[in-house]
C-alpha positions as a printed Julia matrix, in Angstrom:
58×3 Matrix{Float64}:
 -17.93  138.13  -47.15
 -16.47  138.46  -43.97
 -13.75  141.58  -43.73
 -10.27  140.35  -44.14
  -7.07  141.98  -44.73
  -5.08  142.71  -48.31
  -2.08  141.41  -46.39
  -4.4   137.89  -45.94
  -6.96  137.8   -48.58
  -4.47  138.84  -51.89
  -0.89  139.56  -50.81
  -0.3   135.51  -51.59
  -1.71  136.39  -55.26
   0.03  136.91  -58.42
  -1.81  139.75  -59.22
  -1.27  141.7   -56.27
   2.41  141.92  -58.02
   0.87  143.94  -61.0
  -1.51  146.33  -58.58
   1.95  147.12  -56.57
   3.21  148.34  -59.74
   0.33  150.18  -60.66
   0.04  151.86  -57.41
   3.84  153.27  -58.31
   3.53  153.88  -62.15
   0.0   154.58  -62.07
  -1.88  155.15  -59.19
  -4.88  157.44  -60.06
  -5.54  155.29  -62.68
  -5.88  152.23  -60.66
  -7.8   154.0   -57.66
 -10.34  155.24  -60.53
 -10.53  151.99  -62.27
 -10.7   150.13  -58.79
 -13.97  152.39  -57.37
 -16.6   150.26  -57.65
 -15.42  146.88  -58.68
 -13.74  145.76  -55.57
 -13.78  146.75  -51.72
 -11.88  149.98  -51.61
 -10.07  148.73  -48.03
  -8.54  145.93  -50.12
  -6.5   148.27  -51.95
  -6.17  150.69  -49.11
  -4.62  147.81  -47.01
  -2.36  146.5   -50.23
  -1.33  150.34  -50.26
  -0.61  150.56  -46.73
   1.34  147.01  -46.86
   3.37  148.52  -49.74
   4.39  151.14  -48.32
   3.01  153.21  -50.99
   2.87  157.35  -50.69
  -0.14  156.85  -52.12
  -3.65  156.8   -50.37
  -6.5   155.18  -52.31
  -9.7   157.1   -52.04
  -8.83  160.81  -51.8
C-alpha cells in the first residue's frame, strides 16, 4: 500500500472519532495497543491532525 496520509486515508472514518478520544482519555493505551497492528504514521498523522499533546511512538 502506497503511503497516504491519516488526514486522507481515515479522517473521513467513523472510527477515527473513537481513536481521537482515545488519544485524549487514553493515549498510552492506544499507542501500545496500536504497535504492531497498523502503520504507526497513521496514528502519528491522526495525532498531529488532532492537535493532540501527545506523540505516538515515544
Amino acid at each position: 500500500m502506497p503511503k497516504r496520509s491519516w488526514r486522507r486515508l481515515g479522517s473521513a472514518q467513523p472510527e477515527s472519532l473513537v481513536i481521537c478520544e482515545r488519544l485524549e482519555s487514553a493515549p498510552l493505551l492506544l499507542d501500545g495497543i496500536w504497535e504492531g497492528e497498523l502503520e504507526d504514521v497513521l496514528l502519528k498523522d491522526l495525532a498531529f491532525a488532532w492537535g493532540s499533546r501527545f506523540r505516538p511512538g515515544r
